[in-house]
C-alpha positions as CSV (number, residue, x, y, z in Angstrom):
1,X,-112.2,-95.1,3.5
2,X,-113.3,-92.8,5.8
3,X,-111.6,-92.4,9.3
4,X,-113.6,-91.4,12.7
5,X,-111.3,-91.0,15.9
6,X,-111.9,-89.8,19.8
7,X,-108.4,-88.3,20.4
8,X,-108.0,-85.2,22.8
9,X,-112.0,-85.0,22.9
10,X,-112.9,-81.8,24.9
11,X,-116.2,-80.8,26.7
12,X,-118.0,-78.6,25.4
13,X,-119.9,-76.7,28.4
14,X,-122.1,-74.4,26.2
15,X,-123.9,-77.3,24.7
16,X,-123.6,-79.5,28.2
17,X,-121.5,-81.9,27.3
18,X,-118.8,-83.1,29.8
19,X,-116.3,-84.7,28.9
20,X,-117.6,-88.6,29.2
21,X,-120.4,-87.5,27.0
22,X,-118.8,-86.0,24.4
23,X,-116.7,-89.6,24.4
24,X,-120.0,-90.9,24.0
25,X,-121.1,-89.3,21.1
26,X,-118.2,-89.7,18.9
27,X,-118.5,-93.9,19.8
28,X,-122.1,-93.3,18.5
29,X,-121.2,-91.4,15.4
30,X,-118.8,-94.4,14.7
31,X,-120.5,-97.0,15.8
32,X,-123.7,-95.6,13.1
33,X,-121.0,-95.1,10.1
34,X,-119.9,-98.8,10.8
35,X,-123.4,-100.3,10.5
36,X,-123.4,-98.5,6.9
37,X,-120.8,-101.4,5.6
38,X,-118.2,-98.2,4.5
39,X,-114.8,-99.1,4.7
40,X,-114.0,-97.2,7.6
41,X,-111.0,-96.6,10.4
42,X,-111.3,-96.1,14.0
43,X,-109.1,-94.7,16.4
44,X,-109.5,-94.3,19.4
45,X,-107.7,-92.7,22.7
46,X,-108.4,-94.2,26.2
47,X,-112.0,-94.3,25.5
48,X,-114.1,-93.2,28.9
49,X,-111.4,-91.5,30.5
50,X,-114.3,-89.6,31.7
51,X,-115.4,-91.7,34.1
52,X,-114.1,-94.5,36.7
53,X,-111.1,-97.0,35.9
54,X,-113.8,-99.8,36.6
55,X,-116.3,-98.6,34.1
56,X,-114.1,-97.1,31.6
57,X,-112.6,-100.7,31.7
58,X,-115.9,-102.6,30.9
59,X,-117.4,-99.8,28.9
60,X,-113.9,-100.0,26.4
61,X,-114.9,-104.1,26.7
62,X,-118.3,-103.5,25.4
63,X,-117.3,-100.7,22.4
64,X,-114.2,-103.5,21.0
65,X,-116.5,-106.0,21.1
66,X,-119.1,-104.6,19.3
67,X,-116.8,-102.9,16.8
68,X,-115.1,-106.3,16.2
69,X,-117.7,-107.7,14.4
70,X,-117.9,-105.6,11.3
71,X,-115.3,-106.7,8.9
72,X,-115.0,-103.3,7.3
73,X,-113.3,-101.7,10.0
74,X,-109.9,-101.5,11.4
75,X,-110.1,-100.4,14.8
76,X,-106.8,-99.0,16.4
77,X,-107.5,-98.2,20.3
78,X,-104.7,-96.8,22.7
79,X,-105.1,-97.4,26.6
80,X,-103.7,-96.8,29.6
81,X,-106.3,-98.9,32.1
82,X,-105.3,-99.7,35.6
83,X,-106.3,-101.3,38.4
């Protein structure tokens, strides 16, 4: 099993990533290991705290959905969203 997680992501400022897009690219690099079919687990910590409640809110909607149809994956996500 392998295990991909988005905790305590940081920007990274020389390569021009803020922090929402570095968030970004670790869903990506998860979301291509799940399509493989590998036994994989998730973790994830208040996804798109980069951005605004409203579309960190629909954006984390979007990513569990999509990541709830692959039966290989156990997906564990922490949040704090509100409104």
């Amino acid at each position: 099993m392998e295990i991909y997680s988005s905790i305590n992501v940081a920007d990274n400022i020389s390569l021009g990533y803020c922090h929402f897009y570095a968030e970004v690219v670790r869903v990506k690099n998860a979301a291509e290991a799940t399509a493989t079919g590998k036994y994989l687990l998730l973790m994830f910590d208040e996804l798109f705290k980069g951005t605004n409640v409203k579309d960190a809110y629909g954006d984390t909607l979007t990513v569990t959905e999509a990541f709830s149809e692959y039966e290989n994956c156990l997906f564990m996500y922490r949040h704090i969203l509100l409104k």
